[in-house]
C-alpha positions in Angstrom: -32.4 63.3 41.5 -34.1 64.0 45.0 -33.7 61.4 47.6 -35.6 61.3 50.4 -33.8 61.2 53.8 -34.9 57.4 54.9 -34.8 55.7 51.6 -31.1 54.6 52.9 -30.1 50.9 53.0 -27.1 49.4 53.7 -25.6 46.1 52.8 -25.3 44.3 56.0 -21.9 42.8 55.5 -20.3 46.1 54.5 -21.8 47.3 57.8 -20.6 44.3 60.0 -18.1 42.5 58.5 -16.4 45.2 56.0 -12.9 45.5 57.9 -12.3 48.4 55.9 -15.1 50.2 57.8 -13.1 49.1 60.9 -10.4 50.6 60.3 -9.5 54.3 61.2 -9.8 56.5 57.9 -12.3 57.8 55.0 -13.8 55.9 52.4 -15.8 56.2 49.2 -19.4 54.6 49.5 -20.9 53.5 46.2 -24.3 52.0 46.1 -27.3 51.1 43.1 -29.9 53.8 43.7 -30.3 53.9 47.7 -28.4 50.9 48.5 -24.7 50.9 49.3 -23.2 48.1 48.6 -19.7 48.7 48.6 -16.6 51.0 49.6 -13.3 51.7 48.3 -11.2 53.7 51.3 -9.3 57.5 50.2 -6.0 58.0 50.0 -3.6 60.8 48.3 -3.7 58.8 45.3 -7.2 58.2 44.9 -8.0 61.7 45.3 -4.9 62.5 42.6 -6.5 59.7 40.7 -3.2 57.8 40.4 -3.7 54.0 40.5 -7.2 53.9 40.4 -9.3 50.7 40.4 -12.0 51.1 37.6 -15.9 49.6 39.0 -17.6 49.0 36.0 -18.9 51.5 34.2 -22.9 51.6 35.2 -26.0 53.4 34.6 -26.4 51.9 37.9 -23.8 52.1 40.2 -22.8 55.5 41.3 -21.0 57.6 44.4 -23.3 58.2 46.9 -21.4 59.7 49.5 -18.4 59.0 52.2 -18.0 57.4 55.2 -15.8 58.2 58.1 -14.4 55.9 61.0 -12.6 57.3 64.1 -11.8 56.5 67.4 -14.0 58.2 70.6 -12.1 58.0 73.7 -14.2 57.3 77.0 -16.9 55.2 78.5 -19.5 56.0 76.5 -22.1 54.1 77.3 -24.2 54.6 74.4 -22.5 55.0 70.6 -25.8 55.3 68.7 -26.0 58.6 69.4 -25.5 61.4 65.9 -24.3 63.8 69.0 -21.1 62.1 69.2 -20.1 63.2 65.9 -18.6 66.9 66.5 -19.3 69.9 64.6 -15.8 69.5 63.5 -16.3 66.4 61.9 -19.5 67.4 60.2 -17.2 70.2 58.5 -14.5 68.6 57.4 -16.4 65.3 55.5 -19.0 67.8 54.1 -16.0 69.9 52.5 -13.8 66.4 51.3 -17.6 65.5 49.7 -17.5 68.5 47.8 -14.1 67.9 46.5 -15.4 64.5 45.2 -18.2 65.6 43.4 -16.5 67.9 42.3 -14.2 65.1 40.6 -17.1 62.9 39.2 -19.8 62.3 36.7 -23.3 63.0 39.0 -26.8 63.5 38.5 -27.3 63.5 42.4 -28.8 66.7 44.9 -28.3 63.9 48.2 -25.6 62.7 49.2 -24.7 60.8 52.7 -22.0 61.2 55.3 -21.8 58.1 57.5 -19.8 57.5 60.8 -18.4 54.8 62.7 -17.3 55.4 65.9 -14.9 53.2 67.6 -15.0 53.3 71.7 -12.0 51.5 73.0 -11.6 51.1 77.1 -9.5 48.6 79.2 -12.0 46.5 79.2 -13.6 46.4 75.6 -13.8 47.5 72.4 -16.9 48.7 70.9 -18.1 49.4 67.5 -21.1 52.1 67.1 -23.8 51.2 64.2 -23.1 53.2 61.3 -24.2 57.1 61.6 -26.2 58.4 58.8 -26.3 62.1 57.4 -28.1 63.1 54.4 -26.4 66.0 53.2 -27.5 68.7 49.7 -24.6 69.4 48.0 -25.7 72.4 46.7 -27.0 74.3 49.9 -24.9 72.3 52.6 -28.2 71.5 54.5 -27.1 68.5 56.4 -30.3 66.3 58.1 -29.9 63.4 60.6 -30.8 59.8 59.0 -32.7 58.3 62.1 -34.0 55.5 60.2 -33.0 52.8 57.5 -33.8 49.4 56.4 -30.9 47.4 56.7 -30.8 45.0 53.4 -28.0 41.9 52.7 -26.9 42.2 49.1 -23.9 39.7 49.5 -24.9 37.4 51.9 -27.9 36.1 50.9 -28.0 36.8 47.6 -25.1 36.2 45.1 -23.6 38.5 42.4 -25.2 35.9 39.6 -28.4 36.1 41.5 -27.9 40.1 41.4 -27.4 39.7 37.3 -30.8 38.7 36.5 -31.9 42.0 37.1 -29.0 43.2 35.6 -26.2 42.1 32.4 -22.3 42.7 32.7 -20.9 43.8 29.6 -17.4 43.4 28.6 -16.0 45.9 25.9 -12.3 44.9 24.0 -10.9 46.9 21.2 -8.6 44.8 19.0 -6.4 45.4 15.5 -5.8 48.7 13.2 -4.4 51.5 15.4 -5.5 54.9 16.2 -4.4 57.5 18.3 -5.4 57.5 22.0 -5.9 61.1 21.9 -8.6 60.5 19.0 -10.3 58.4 20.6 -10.3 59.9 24.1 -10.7 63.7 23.0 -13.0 62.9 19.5 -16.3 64.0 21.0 -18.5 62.7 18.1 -19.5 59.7 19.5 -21.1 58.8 15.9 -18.1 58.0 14.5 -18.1 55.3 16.8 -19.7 52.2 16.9 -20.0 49.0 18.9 -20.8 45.8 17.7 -22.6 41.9 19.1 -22.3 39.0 17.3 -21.7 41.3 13.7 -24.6 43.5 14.4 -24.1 47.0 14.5 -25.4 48.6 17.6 -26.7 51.7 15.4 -29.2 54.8 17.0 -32.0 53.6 18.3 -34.4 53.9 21.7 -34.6 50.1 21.8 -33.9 48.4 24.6 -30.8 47.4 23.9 -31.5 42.9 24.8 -34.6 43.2 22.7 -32.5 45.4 19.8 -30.1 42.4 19.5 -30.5 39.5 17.0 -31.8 36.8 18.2 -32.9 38.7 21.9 -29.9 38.3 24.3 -30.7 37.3 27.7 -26.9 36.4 28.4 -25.6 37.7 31.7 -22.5 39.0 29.4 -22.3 40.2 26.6 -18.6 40.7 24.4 -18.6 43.5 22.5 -16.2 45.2 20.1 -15.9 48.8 19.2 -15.4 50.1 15.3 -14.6 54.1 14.0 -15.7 55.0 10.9 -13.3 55.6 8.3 -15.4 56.7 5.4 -17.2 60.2 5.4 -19.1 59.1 2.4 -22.8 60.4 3.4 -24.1 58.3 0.7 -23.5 55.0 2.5 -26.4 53.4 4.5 -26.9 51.8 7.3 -26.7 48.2 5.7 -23.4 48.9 4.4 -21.9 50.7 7.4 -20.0 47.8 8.5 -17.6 47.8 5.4 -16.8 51.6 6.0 -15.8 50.7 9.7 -12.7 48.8 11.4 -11.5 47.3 14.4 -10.1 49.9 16.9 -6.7 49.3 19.0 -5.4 52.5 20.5 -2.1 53.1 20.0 -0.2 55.9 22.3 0.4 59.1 20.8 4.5 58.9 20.1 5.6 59.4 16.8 4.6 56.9 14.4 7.9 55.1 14.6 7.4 54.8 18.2 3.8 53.7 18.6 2.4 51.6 21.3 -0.2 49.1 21.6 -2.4 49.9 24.1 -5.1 47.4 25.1 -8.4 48.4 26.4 -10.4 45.8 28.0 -13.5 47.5 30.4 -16.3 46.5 31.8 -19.8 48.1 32.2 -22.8 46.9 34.4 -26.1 47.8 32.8 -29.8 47.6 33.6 -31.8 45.3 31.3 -33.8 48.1 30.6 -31.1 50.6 29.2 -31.8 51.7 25.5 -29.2 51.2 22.5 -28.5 55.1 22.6 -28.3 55.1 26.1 -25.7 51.8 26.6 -23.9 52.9 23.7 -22.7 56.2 25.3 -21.9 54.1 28.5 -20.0 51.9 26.4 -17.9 54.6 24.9 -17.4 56.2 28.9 -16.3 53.2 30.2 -13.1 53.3 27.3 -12.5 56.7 28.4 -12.6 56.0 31.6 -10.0 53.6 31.4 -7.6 55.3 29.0 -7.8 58.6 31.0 -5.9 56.6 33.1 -3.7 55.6 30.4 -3.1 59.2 29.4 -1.8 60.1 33.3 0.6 57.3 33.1 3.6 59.3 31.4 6.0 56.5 30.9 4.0 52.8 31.3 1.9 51.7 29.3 -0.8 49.7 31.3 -2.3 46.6 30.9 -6.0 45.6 32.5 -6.8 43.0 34.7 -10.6 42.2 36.0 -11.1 40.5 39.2 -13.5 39.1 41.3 -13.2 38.5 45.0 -15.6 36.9 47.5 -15.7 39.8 49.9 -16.3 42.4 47.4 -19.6 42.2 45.4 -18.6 43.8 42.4 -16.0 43.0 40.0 -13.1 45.5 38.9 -10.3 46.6 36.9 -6.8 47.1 38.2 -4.0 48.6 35.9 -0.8 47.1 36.2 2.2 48.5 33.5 3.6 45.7 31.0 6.5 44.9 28.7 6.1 46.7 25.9 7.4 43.5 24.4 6.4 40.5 25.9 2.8 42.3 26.6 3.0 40.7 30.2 3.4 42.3 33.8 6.1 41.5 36.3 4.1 40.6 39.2 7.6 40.2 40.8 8.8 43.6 39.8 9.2 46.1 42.6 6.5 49.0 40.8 4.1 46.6 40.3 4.7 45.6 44.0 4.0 49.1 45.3 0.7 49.5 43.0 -1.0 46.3 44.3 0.3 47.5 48.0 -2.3 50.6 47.0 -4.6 48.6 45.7 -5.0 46.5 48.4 -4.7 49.3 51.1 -7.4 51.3 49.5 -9.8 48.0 48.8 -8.9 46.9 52.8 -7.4 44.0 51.5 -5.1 42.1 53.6 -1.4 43.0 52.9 0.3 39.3 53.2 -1.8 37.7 50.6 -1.6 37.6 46.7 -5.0 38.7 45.5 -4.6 41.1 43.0 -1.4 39.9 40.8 -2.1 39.5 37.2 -1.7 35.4 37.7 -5.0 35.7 39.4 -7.3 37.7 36.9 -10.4 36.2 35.0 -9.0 35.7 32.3 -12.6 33.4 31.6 -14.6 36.3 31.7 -17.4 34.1 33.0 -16.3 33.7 36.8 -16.8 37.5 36.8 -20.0 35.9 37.3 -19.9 32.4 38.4 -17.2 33.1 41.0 -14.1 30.6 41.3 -14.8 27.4 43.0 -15.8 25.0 40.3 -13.9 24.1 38.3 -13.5 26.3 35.1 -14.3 23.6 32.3 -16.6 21.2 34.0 -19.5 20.1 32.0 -20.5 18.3 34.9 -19.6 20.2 37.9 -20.4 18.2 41.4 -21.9 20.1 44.3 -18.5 19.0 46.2 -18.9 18.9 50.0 -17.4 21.2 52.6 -15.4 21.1 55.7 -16.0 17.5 55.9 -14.3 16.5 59.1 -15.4 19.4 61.4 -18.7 16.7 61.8 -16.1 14.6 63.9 -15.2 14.4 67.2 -12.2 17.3 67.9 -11.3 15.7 71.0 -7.8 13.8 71.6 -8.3 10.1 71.8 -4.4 9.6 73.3 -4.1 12.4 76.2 -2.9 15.1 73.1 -3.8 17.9 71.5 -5.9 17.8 68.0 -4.4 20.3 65.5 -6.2 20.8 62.3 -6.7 22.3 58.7 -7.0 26.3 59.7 -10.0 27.6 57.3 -12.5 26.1 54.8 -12.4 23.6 51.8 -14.1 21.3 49.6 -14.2 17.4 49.2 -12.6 16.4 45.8 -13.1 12.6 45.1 -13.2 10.2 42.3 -15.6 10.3 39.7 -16.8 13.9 40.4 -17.6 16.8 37.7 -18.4 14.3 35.0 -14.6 12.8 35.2 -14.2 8.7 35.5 -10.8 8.9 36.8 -11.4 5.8 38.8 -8.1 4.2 40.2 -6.0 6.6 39.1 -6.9 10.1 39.9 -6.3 10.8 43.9 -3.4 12.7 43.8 -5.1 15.3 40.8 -8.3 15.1 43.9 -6.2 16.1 46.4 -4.2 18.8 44.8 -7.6 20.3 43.9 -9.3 20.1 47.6 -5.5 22.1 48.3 -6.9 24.9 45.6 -10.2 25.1 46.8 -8.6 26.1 50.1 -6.9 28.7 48.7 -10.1 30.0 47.3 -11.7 29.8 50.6 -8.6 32.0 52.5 -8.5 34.3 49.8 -4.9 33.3 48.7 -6.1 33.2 45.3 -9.1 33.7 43.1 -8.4 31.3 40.2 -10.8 28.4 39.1 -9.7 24.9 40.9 -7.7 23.2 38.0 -9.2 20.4 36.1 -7.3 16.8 35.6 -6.5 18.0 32.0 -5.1 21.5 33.5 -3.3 20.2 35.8 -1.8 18.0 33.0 -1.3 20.7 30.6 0.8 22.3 33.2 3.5 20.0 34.0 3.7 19.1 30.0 4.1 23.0 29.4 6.7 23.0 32.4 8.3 20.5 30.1 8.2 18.1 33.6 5.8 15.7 30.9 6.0 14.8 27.5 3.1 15.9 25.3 1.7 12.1 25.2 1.0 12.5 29.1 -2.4 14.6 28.1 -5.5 13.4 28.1 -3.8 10.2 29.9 -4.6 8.2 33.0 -1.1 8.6 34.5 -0.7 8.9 38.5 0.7 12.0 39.6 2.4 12.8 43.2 3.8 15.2 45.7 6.7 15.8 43.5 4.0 17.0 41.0 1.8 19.0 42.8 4.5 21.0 44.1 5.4 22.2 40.8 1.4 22.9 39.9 1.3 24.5 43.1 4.5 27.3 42.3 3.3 27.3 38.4 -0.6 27.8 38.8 0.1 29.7 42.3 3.5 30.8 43.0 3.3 28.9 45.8 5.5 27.3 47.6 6.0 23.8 48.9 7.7 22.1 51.5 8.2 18.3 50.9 8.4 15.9 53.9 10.2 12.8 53.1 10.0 9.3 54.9 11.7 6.4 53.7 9.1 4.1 55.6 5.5 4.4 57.0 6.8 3.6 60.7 8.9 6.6 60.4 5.7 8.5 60.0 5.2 8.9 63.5 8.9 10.5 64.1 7.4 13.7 61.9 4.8 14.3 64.3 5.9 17.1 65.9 6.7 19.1 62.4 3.4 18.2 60.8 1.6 19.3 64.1 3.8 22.8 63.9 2.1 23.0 60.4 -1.2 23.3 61.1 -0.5 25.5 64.2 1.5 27.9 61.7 0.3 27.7 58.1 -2.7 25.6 58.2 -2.9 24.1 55.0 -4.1 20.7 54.1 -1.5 18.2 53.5 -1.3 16.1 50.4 0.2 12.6 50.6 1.8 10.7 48.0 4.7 8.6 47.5 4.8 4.5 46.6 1.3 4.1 47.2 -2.4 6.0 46.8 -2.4 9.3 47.6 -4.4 11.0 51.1 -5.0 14.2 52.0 -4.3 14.9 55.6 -6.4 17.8 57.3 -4.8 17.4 60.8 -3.2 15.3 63.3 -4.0 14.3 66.9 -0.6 14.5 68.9 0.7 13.8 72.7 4.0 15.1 72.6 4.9 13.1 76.0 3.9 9.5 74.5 4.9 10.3 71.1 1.7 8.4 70.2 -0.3 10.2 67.2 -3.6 10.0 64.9 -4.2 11.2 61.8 -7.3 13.1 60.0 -7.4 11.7 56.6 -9.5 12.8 53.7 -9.7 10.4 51.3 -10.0 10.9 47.7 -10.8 7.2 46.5 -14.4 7.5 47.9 -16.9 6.8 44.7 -20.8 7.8 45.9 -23.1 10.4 46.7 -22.0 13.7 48.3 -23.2 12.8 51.7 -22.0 13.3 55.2 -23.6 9.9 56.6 -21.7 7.7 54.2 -18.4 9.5 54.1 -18.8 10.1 57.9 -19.5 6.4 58.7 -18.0 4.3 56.4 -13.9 6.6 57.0 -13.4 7.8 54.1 -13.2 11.3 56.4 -11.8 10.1 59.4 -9.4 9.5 62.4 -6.6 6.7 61.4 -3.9 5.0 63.4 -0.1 5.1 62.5 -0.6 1.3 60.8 -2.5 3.0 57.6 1.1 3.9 56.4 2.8 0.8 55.4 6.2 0.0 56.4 6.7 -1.1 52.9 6.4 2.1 51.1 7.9 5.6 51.2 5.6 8.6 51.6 6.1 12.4 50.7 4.5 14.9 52.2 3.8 18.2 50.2 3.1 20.9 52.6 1.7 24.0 50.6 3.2 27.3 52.0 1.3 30.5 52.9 2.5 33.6 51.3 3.7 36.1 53.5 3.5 39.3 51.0 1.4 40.7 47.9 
């Protein structure tokens, strides 16, 4: 495929607000026909292929070329210049471009080199636009890229926007063993088949929506893959499916020593692609994943799809698991080290949790939907967010205001088709806490439901099995454990015996949103709050509070909420010197 020179675009946040871009090194850049939408930074092991994270498998999505940031010392006064990149540089990118290609499945002649320069002086640091080369890999030509639309794929338009042009597909292979060298090695793809709903996806130019029965116009599809274990030629197509049987793959050990391997991959497809055409992707995307398998001498590995905010695309990671309880160790010191590689080659932040197995989509469907919502809502409520910032953020005592660090949503009564009217704050709370988490990227998990959250502490034993589907209180004491279970997160639990000791803690719950940030959920005797930050003078002792309350019942609108203080500033007198109040003060991880 020829590409002309200024067909380029570039997904603006990967340009402005990628900080993997910003960060001295090289990087893959993958895009859907001229667009790049997102990177994936090179290391020794990615070009060894160790610990690789598997995009889905696409007719699609493909390399396009690499990207190189590096430092320019100097004033320069003007960094959108290609002259700044030496002949040196040129060299060396065309050459590691090579080696790529080299190492994947192409049907490219153009590829691009890309450049950001970073210019740092005493009195600023600059960042240069992105650099564009096109480059032919067969004859080395290399041309200059003076102009390019510059289009926002994730800002502006979501990833479930982005599907209705386009379907995922997830593939699982389940029961009867065969040999993973069989299946990787056996090039005849015929003796393979993958199946929707029962119906065979047999040899056809179909498209392959319009080939299923009835037409599927779901954004995913689930499909299962069959061999054929009869050579009987006699056997039509009608009675295929009885010569044909669920596929696991096994690893090749002896017989006595055979593994279970399971393959679950995922494949993004045009809604255009024809049954031959998806089927072969299909079958790719398998051996795709257990090549990786195969090059993991002692493990065997277990896959987990996730979805983050910042990255457009969902993908696999590959974490090995006990052979006997099929689980993986997120606290085990290997899988430590491969998420540490994970997140360095994604640019992920290395003191948060994003990527252990507790935080896969498991419900396939927030590959899609993302995470916010929560996961079985028939009802789900537009729920408000960052409530309080529509309030003054001055002191009202001579203080200083300290407050929630980072976004959240408003969970109140009656929301997402749930009357939990009078007894439901606490459940509220805890679930405006996991929407924040959402929001810093501390986790990627669906907020929890009333009944999850109930589920949990019954299958923590902490609640016998009649507390389901009941309209029992919960407090701090409760949450906490959701928070480690759910989470592993941990909790810090303020105690006061009396509301008019409220005011002695202050100073700690002012140190907590200076240092962690989290909102506060308040329980104990009486209905349960959710503080988001505290006004403090640390001379008068004198303090205000920023409560959320999750006993509001209305419309999700600022006006009301605003004027009426159910998000608002309260005195020390709102705790009662009657009652005894804990405090349960989520903790931020500090590691992967």
């Amino acid at each position: 495929m020829t590409t002309s020179i200024n067909e380029i675009s570039v997904n603006q946040q990967l340009e402005d607000n990628d900080h993997i871009l910003n960060e001295i090194s090289d990087y893959k850049l993958f895009g859907i026909n001229n667009i790049i939408t997102h990177s994936q930074r090179i290391t020794k092991e990615s070009t060894r292929n160790e610990t690789s994270i598997l995009f889905p498998t696409s007719d699609i999505i493909e390399f396009v070329g690499i990207h190189c940031t590096f430092t320019l010392d100097g004033d320069v006064k003007d960094l959108n210049q290609h002259s700044l990149v030496s002949k040196e540089q040129l060299i060396r990118c065309t050459q590691l471009l090579k080696q790529i290609c080299a190492t994947v499945a192409t049907f490219r002649e153009i590829y691009y080199l890309s450049f950001t320069i970073i210019n740092e002086t005493e009195e600023e640091i600059r960042k240069s636009p992105m650099l564009f080369y096109s480059v032919n890999v067969k004859s080395s030509e290399l041309s200059i890229i003076t102009k390019s639309n510059r289009i926002n794929l994730t800002d502006n338009t979501t990833f479930s926007e982005f599907l209705e042009k386009y379907s995922l597909v997830l593939v699982q292979i389940q029961s009867s063993p065969i040999s993973l060298s069989t299946l990787l090695y056996h090039q005849n793809n015929n003796s393979f088949y993958f199946s929707y709903n029962s119906k065979l996806l047999l040899n056809s130019n179909e498209k392959l929506f319009e080939f299923l029965t009835p037409p599927q116009n779901s954004k995913l599809l689930q499909l299962k893959l069959y061999c054929k274990i009869s050579n009987n030629s006699n056997n039509n197509n009608n009675n295929l499916i009885d010569n044909l049987t669920k596929l696991s793959i096994v690893s090749s050990d002896s017989s006595k020593n055979e593994k279970l391997i399971e393959v679950s991959t995922l494949c993004l497809v045009s809604k255009n692609i024809s049954v031959n055409k998806s089927t072969e992707l299909f079958l790719q995307s398998i051996r795709n994943q257990l090549t990786l398998q195969e090059q993991s001498s002692k493990d065997i590995l277990k896959p987990c799809h996730f979805k983050l905010s910042i990255i457009p695309i969902p993908f696999t990671c590959m974490y090995p698991m006990d052979i006997n309880s099929r689980s993986i160790s997120d606290s085990s010191v290997a899988n430590h080290e491969i998420r540490k590689k994970y997140h360095i080659s994604l640019g992920l932040p290395l003191n948060k949790p994003l990527l252990r197995s507790l935080f896969q989509c498991n419900d396939i469907s927030t590959l899609i939907k993302g995470t916010t919502a929560p996961s079985n809502s028939k009802q789900a409520s537009v729920h408000l967010k960052d409530v309080h910032l529509e309030l003054p953020k001055e002191s009202q005592i001579g203080g200083t205001v300290y407050t929630v660090d980072g976004s959240y949503d408003y969970y109140h009564y009656q929301q997402d088709g749930m009357d939990d009217n009078g007894w439901g704050c606490a459940y509220r709370s805890m679930q405006t806490i996991c929407s924040w988490l959402n929001y810093q990227q501390i986790s990627n998990r669906s907020v929890p439901t009333h009944k999850e959250i109930q589920q949990t502490l019954v299958d923590m034993e902490d609640k016998e099995k009649s507390f389901l589907n009941s309209k029992q209180w919960i407090g701090a004491f409760e949450i906490t454990l959701c928070l480690q279970q759910l989470y592993e997160l941990d909790c810090k639990i303020l105690n006061v015996k009396s509301g008019s000791e409220v005011q002695e803690k202050s100073r700690e719950l002012a140190r907590h949103f200076q240092t962690t940030g989290s909102p506060i959920m308040i329980g104990g005797g009486v209905l349960a709050y959710t503080l988001l930050g505290i006004d403090y003078n640390e001379s008068t002792g004198d303090s205000r509070y920023l409560i959320l309350d999750p006993h509001y019942v209305g419309p999700d609108q600022i006006k009301p909420i605003k004027e009426k203080g159910w998000c608002g500033w309260k005195k020390p007198d709102l705790f009662r010197k009657d009652a005894f109040y804990n405090f349960c003060m989520p903790q931020l991880p500090n590691d992967l």
